[in-house]
C-alpha positions in Angstrom: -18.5 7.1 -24.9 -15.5 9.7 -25.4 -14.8 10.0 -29.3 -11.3 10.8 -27.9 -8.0 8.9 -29.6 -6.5 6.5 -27.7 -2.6 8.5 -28.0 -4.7 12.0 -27.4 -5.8 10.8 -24.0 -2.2 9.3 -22.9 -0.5 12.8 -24.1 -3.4 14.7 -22.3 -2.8 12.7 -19.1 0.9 12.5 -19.1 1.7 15.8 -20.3 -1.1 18.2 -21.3 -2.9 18.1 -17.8 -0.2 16.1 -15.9 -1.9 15.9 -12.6 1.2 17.0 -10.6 2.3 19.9 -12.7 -1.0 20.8 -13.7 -3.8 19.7 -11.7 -1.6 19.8 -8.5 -2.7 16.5 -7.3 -0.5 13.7 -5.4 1.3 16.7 -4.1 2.5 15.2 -0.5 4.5 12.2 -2.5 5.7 14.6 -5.0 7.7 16.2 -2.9 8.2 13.7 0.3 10.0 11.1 -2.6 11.5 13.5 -5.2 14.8 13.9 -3.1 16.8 10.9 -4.6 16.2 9.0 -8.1 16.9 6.0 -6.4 13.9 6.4 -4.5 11.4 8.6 -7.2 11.9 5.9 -9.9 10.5 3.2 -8.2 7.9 5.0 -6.1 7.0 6.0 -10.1 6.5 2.8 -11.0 4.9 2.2 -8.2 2.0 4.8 -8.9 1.7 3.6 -12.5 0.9 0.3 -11.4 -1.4 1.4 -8.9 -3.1 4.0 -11.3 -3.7 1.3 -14.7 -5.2 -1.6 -12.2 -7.6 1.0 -10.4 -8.0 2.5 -14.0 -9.2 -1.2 -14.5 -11.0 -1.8 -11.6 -12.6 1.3 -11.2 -13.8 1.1 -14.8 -15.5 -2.6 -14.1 -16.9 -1.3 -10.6 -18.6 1.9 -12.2 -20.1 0.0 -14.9 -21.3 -2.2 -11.8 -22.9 0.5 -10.0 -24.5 2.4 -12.7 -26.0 -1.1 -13.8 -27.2 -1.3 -10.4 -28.6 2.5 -10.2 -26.3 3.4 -7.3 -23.5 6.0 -9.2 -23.4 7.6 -5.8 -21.6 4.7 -4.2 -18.7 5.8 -6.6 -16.2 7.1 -4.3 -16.7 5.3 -1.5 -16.3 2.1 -4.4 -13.3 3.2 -5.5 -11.3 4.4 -2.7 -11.9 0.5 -1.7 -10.5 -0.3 -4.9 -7.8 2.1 -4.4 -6.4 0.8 -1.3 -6.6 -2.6 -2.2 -4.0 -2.0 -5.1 -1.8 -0.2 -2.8 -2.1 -3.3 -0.3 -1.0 -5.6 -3.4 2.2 -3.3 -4.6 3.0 -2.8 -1.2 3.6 -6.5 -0.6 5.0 -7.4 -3.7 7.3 -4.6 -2.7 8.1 -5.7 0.9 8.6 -9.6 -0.4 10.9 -8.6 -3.4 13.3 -5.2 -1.8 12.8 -4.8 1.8 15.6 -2.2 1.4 13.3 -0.3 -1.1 10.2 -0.8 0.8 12.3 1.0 3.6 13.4 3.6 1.4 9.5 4.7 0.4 8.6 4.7 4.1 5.4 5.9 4.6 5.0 7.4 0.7 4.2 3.9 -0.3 1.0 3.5 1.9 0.5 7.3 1.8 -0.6 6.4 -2.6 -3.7 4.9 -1.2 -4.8 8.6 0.1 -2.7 10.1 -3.1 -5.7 12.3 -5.0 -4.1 12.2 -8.2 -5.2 8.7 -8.2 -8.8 9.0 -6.8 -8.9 12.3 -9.4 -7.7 9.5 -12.1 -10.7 7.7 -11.3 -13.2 10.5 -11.4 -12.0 12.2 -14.4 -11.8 8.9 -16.7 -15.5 8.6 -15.3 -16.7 12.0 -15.8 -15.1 12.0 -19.1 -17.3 8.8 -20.1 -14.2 6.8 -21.5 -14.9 3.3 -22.9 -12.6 0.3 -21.4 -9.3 0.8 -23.6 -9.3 4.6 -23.0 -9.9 4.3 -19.4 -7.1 2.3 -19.4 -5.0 4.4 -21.4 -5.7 7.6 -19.3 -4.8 5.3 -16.2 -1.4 4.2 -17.7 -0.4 8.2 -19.1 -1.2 9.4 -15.6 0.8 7.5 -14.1 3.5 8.0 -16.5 2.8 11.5 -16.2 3.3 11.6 -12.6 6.6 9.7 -13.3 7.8 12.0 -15.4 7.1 14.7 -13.3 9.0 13.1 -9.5 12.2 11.9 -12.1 12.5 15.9 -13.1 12.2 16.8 -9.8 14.4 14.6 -8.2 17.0 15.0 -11.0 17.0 18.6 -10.4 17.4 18.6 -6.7 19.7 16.1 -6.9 21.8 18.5 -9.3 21.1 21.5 -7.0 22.7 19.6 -4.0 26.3 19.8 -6.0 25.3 23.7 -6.2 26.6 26.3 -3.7 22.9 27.5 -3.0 22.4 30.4 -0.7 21.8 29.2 2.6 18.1 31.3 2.3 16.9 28.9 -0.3 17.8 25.9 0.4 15.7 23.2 1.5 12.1 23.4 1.2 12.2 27.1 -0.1 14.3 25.6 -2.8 12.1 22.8 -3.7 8.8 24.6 -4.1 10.2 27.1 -6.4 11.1 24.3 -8.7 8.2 22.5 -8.2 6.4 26.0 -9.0 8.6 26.7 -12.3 8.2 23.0 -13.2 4.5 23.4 -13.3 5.1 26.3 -15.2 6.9 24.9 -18.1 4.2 22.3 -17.8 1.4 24.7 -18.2 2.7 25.8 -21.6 1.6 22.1 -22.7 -2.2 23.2 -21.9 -2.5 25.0 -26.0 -2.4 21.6 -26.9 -5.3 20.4 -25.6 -8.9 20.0 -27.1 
């Protein structure tokens, strides 16, 4: 088991090595969602739902398979687990906002093949966290990748009020925030272990 504190591991996975910003994984939603708040915010907390119960589940399944002596059923184990979380939020979605489930389009089922949560998965194993910090790391990555679609879509939100030269706008635009974004995020990396 990890020695690491429970509040290290939230602040490494949220911030330090936000998997956006700094491990440049879940890309496609990142940018496909970021456009509006009213659209990032709850595709957000849509991922950090998705990313603590497959924290949870994935945690239970690996313990499973290494009791059985078959760790290399791992990914094929947890993408299972990973889509059937995405099935759940995606029809607690549809039932509750069909307007919002309209508004994610295809981002919604597109979290099932979003790597940021299969590399959730992996890393929380590889890192040999116990049950609470497995947990943790879940819930700060998905924070984490909150944090990082709110920024974006604030700021491309803001940049729509600007007069932007016609040459940048669009998705020129967009990856040179995303790209100064990660940036500013990479100067969180001296805080790590």
């Amino acid at each position: 088991m990890n020695p690491d504190p429970l509040g290290f591991i939230f602040l490494d996975a949220a911030i330090i090595n936000n998997f956006v910003l700094a491990a440049f994984l879940g890309i496609c939603p990142f940018l496909g969602v970021s456009a509006k708040l009213k659209t990032a915010v709850p595709m957000g907390f849509a991922v950090i739902f998705v990313m603590t119960v497959a924290a949870v589940c994935t945690y239970a399944v690996n313990q499973l398979l290494v009791y059985l002596d078959v760790p290399y059923l791992r990914i094929i184990a947890y993408i299972a687990v990973i889509a059937s979380t995405v099935q759940l939020v995606e029809m607690v979605i549809k039932r509750f906002s069909e307007t919002l489930f309209r508004a994610l389009g295809i981002f919604l089922p597109l979290i099932t093949t979003n790597c940021a949560i299969m590399g959730m998965a992996l890393f929380a194993t590889a890192r040999e966290y116990g049950f609470m910090q497995t947990v943790v790391y879940g819930l700060g990555a998905g924070v984490g990748f909150m944090l990082a679609l709110v920024l974006m879509a604030g700021l491309r939100e803001q940049l729509e009020l600007s007069d932007v030269p016609s040459i940048a706008r669009g998705a020129a635009l967009t990856l040179l925030i995303a790209g100064i974004l990660s940036m500013a995020f990479m100067g969180f990396a001296g805080l790590g272990s």
